[in-house]
C-alpha positions as CSV (number, residue, x, y, z in Angstrom):
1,X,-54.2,187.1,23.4
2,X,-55.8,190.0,21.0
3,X,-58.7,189.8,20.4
4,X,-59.2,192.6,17.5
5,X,-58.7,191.8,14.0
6,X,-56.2,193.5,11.8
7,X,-55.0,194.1,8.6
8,X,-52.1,195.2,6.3
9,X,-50.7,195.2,3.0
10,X,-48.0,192.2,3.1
11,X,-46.3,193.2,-0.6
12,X,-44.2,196.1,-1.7
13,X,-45.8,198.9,-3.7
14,X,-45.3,198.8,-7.7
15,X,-45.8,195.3,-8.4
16,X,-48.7,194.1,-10.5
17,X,-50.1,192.3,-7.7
18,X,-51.0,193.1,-4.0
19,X,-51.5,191.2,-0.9
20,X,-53.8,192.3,2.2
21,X,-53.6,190.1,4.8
22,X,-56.2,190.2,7.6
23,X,-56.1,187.6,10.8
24,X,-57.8,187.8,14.4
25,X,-61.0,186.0,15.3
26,X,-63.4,188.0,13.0
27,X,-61.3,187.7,10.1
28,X,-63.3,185.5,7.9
29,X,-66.8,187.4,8.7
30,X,-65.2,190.7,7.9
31,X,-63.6,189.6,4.4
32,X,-67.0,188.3,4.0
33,X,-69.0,191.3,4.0
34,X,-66.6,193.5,1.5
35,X,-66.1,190.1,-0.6
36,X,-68.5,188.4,-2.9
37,X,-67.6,184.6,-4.5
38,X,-67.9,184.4,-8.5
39,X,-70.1,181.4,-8.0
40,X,-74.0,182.3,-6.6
41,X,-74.4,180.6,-3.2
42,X,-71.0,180.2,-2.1
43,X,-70.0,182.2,0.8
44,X,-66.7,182.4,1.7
45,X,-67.3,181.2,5.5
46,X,-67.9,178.0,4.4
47,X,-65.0,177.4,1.9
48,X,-62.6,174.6,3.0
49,X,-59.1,176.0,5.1
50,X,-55.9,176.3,2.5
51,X,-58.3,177.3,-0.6
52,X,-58.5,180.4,-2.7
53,X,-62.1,181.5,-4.0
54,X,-62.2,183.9,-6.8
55,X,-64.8,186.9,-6.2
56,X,-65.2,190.5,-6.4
57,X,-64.2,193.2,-3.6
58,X,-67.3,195.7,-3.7
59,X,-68.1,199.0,-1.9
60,X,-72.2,198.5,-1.5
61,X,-72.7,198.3,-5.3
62,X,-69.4,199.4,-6.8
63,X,-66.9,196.6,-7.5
64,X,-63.5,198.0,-6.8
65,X,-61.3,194.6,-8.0
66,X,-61.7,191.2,-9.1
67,X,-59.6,189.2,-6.8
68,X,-58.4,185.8,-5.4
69,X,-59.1,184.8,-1.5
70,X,-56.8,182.6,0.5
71,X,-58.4,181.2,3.9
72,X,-56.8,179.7,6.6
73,X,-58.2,178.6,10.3
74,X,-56.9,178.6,13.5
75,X,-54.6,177.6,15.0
76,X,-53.0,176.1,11.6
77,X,-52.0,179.6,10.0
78,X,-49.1,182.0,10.4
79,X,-50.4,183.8,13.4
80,X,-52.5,180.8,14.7
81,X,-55.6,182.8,14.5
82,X,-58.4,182.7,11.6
83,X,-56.6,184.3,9.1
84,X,-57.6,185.5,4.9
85,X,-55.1,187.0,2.4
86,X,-56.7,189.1,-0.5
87,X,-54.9,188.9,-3.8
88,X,-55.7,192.1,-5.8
89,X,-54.3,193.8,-8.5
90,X,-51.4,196.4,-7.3
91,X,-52.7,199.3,-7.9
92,X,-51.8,201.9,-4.6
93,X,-55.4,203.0,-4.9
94,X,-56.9,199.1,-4.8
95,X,-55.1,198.4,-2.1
96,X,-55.9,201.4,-0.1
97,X,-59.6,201.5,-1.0
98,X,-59.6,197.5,0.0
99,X,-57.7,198.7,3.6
100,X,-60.4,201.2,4.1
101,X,-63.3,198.7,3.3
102,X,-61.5,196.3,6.2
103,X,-61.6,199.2,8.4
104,X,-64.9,200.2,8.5
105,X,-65.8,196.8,8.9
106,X,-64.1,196.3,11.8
107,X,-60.7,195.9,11.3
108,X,-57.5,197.8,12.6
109,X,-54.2,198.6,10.7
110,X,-51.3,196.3,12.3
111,X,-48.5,198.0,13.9
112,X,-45.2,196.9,12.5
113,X,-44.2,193.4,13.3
114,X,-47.7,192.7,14.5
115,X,-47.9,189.5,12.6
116,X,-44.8,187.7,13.6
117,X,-45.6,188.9,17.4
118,X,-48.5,187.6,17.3
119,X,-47.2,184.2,15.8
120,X,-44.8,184.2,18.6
121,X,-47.7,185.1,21.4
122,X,-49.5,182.1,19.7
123,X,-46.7,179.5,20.2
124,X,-46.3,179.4,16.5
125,X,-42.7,180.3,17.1
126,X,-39.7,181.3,19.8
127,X,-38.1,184.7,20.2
128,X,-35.5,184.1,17.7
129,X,-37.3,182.7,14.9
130,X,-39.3,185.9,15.5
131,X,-35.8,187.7,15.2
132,X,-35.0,185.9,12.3
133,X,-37.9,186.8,10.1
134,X,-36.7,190.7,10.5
135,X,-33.2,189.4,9.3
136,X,-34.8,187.4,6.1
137,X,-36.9,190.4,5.1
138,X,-33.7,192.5,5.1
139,X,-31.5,189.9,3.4
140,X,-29.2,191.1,0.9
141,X,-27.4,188.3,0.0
142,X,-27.0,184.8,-0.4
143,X,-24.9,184.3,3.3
144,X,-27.1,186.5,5.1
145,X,-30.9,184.9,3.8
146,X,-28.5,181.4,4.3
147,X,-28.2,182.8,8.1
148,X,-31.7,184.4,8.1
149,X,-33.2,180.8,7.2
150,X,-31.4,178.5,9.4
151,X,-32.1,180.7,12.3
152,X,-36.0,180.4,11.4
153,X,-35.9,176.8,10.9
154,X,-35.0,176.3,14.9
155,X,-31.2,176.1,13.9
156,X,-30.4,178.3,17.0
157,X,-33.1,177.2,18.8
158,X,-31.7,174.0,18.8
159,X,-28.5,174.7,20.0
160,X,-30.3,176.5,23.1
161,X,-32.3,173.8,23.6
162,X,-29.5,170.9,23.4
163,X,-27.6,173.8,25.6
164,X,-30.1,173.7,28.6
165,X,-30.3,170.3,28.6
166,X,-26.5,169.6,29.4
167,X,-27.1,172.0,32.4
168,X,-29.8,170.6,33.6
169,X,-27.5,167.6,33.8
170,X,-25.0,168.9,35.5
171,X,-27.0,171.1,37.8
172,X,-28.8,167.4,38.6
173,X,-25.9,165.8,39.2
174,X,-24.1,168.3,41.4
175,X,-27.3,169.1,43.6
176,X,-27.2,165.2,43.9
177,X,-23.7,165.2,45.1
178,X,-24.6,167.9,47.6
179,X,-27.5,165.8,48.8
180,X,-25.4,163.0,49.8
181,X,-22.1,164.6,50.5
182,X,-22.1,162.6,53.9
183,X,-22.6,159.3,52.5
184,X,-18.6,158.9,50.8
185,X,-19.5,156.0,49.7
186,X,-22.5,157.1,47.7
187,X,-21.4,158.8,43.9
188,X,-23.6,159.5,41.9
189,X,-21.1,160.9,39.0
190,X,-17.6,160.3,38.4
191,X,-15.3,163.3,38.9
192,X,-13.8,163.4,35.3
193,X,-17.6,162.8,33.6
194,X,-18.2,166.8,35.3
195,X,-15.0,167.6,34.4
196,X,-15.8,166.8,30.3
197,X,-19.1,167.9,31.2
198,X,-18.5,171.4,32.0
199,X,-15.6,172.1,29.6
200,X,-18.2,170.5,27.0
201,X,-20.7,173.2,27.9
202,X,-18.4,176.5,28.1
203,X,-17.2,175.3,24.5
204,X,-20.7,175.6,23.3
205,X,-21.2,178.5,25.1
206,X,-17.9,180.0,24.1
207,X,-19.0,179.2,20.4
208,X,-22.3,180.7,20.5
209,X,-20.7,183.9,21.4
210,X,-17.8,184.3,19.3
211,X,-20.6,183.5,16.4
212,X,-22.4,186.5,17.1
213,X,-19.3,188.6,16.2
214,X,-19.8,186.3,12.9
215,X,-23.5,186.8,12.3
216,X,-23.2,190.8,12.7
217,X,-20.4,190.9,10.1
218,X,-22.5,188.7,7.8
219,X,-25.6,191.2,8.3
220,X,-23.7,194.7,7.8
221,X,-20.9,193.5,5.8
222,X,-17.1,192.5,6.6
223,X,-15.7,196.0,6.8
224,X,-12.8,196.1,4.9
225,X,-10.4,198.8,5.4
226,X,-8.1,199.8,2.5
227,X,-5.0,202.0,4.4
228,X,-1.6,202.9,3.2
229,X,0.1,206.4,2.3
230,X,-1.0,209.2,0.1
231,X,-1.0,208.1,-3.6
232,X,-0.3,204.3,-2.8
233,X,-3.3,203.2,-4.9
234,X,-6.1,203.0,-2.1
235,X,-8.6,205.0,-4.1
236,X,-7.8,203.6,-7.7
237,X,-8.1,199.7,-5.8
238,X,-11.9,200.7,-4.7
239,X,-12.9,201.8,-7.7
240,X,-11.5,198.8,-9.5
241,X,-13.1,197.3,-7.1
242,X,-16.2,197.9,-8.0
243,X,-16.3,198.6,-11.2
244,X,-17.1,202.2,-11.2
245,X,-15.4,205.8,-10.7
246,X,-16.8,206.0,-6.8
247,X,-13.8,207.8,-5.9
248,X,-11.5,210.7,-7.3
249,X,-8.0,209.7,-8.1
250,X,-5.2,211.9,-8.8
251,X,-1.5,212.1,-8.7
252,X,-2.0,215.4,-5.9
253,X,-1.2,214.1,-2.3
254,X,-3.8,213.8,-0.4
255,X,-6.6,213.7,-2.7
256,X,-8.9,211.4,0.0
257,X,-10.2,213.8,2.9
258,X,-13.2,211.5,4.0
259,X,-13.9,208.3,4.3
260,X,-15.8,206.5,1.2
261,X,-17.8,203.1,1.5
262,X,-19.4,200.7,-1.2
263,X,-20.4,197.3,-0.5
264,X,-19.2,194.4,-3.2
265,X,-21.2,190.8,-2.9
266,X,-18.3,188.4,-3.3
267,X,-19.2,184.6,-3.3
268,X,-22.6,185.3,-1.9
269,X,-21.2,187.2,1.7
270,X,-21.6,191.5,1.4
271,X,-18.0,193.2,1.7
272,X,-18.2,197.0,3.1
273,X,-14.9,198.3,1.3
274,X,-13.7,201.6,2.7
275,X,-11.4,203.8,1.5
276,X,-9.9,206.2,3.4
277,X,-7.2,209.3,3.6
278,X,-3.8,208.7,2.9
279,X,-1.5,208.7,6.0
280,X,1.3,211.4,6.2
281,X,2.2,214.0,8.7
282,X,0.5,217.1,7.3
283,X,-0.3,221.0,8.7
284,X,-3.4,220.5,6.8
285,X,-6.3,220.7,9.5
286,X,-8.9,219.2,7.1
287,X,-6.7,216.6,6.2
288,X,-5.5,215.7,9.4
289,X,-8.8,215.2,10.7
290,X,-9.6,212.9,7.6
291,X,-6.5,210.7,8.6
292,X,-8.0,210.6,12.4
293,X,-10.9,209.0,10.6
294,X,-8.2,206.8,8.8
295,X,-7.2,205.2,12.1
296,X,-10.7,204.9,13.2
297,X,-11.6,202.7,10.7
298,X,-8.4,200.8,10.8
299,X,-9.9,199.6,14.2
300,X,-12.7,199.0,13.3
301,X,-12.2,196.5,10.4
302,X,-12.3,193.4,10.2
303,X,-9.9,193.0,7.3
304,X,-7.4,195.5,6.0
305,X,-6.0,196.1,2.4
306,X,-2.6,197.8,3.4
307,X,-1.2,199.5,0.1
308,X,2.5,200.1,-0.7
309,X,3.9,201.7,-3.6
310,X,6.0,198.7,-4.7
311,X,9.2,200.8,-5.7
312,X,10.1,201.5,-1.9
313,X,8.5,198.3,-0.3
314,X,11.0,197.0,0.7
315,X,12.1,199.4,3.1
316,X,8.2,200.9,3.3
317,X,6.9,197.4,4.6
318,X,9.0,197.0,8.3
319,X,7.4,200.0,9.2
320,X,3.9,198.9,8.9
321,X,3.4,197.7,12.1
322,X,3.7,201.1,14.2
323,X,0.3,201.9,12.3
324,X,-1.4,198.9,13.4
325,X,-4.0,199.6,16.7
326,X,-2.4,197.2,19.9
327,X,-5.9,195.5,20.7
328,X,-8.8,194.6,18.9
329,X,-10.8,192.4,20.4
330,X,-8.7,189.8,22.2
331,X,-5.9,191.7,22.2
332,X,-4.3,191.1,18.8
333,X,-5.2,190.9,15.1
334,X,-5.2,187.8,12.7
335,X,-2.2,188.7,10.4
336,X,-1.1,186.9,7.6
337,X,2.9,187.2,6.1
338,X,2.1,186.6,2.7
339,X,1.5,190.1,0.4
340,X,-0.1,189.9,-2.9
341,X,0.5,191.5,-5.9
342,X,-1.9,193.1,-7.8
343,X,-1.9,195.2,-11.0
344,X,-3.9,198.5,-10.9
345,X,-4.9,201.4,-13.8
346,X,-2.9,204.2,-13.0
347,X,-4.4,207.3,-12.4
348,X,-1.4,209.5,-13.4
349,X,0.5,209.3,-17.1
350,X,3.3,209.5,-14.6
351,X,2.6,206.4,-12.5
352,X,4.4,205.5,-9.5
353,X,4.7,202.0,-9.9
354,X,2.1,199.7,-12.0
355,X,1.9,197.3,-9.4
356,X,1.1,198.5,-6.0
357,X,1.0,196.2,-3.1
358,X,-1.7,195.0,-1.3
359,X,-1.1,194.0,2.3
360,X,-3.9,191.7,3.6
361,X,-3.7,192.2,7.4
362,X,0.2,192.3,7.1
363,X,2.2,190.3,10.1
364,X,4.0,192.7,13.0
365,X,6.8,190.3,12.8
366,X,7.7,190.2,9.0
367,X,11.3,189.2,8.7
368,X,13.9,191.5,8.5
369,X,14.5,190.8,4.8
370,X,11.5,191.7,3.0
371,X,11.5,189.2,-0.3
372,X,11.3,190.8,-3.5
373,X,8.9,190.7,-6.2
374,X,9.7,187.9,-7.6
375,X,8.7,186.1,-4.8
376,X,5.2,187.1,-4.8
377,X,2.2,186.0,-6.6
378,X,0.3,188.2,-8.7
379,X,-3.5,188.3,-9.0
């Protein structure tokens, strides 16, 4: 274990109040000698764990801040070492002057991460509870602090743990079987037990992995890829979308060049909408390279918004699978046959068509007549 003592400031900068935290095995005695109780005779050494002590931080005879001292000992605090946190005022100059004080007394600044890899040296927590704190700092939204929290409660550590513990079962079992595999009349497990056994395991297994796929999307943000032809809609949807002119709409064929991504926080899970160039066979050099970007991101997404200008869909839409990539993943894409209507500004006083069509991963196997509007719902 470490066996210096360190310091840093735990809050962001531009709030009214700051935190310094300090923890090691000197902790106490070196918040001691820059800190000085309110009340005459009381020493901060000898005040009881989980209490704050109000006091002055002082440079020899200046006072720099009037602040509020929390003390915790080992092993019951965050790292599992003697630990102090010193609530100051958040001025950028307090809370520098108050690092430098811990300094020269014999502290050192903690590298990033410092605190949680020490909790995790200390048996305070496992790796992925360590992991997990990263993830709740960088939370965004509801689904991913959700994630971030149930991961650092031992959610996934659980699993793990109830994981091993089947295998250990089997491998008992079997090396038990081997033991006594000249003694037929000896068994230790029946045949279809291992059988349920080990399909019971690579399910789990199976489960954990295909969840990672699930966490990542939650962290960065479903990618959702709006695709279609020039002047179907695509850039008009994003920006209705969300709620703001992000991209230029016009009536000009092939307005889009580059790729353009926002993120929307629908129901509490992050959305990375991106809209891309319209796909058409051009000479244009620029904008064929913006359409290889097109198809990029169409395999890459996890969802796509396929638009349609809804006065030729019904001929437009059979064609839609040639554009879709032939593996992702497993091999195949989740499709679903039903379109949805949705009524979009125009960005022309000569619109197209007011209601554009919005194909949600659209089936390769739609049926040869293509229903009309009338058929669909609109949104």
């Amino acid at each position: 274990m470490n066996q210096d003592t360190i310091c840093a400031i735990a809050t962001a900068q531009g709030g009214a109040i700051g935190c310094i935290r300090v923890s090691g095995p000197d902790a106490i005695e070196i918040t001691s000698r820059i800190f000085t109780p309110a009340r005459k005779g009381k020493k901060l050494k000898d005040a009881k764990p989980y209490t704050l002590t109000f006091g002055h931080i002082h440079e020899e005879e200046n006072i720099i801040d009037e602040v509020l001292v929390s003390l915790f000992r080992a092993p019951h605090s965050y790292t599992g070492e003697d630990s102090t946190e010193i609530m100051c005022h958040g001025s950028s100059y307090i809370l520098q002057k108050v690092l430098q004080l811990l300094i020269g007394n014999g502290c050192r600044l903690a590298a990033p991460g410092e605190y949680t890899q020490r909790a995790f040296l200390g048996g305070k927590m496992d790796l992925s509870q360590a992991e997990a704190v990263a993830d709740l700092i960088a939370s965004t939204s509801a689904a991913t602090h959700r994630l971030a929290m149930s991961q650092m409660r031992g959610g996934f550590s659980k699993e793990l743990a109830s994981l091993r513990d089947q295998l250990l079962h089997f491998t008992s079992l079997i090396e038990l079987e081997l033991d006594f595999s000249d003694h037929e009349e000896l068994e230790f497990a029946d045949r279809s037990e291992l059988c349920l056994l080990a399909d019971g395991i690579e399910q789990v297994i199976s489960r954990l992995v295909q969840s990672f796929s699930v966490g990542n999307a939650i962290k960065n943000g479903v990618p959702v890829a709006i695709i279609g032809e020039t002047n179907a809609g695509k850039s008009t949807l994003l920006n209705a979308l969300l709620n703001e002119e992000r991209a230029i709409v016009s009536d000009i064929h092939g307005t889009t060049r580059d790729v353009i991504e926002d993120t929307v926080n629908l129901g509490g899970i992050t959305f990375r909408f991106i809209d891309t160039a319209g796909i058409r066979e051009t000479n244009d050099t620029i904008e064929n390279l913006g359409i290889e970007r097109t198809f990029q991101k169409l395999e890459q997404a996890e969802i796509v918004l396929w638009i349609v200008d809804a006065t030729n869909a019904v001929s437009r839409i059979p064609q839609l699978p040639r554009y879709f990539p032939v593996a992702k993943g497993n091999g195949s894409f989740s499709y679903s046959t039903r379109p949805i209507w949705c009524k979009m500004p125009q960005p022309s006083p000569t619109p197209v068509s007011p209601w554009p069509l919005l194909m949600c991963n659209a089936s390769p196997s739609l049926p040869k007549d293509v229903p009309t509007s009338t058929s669909f719902s609109k949104c």
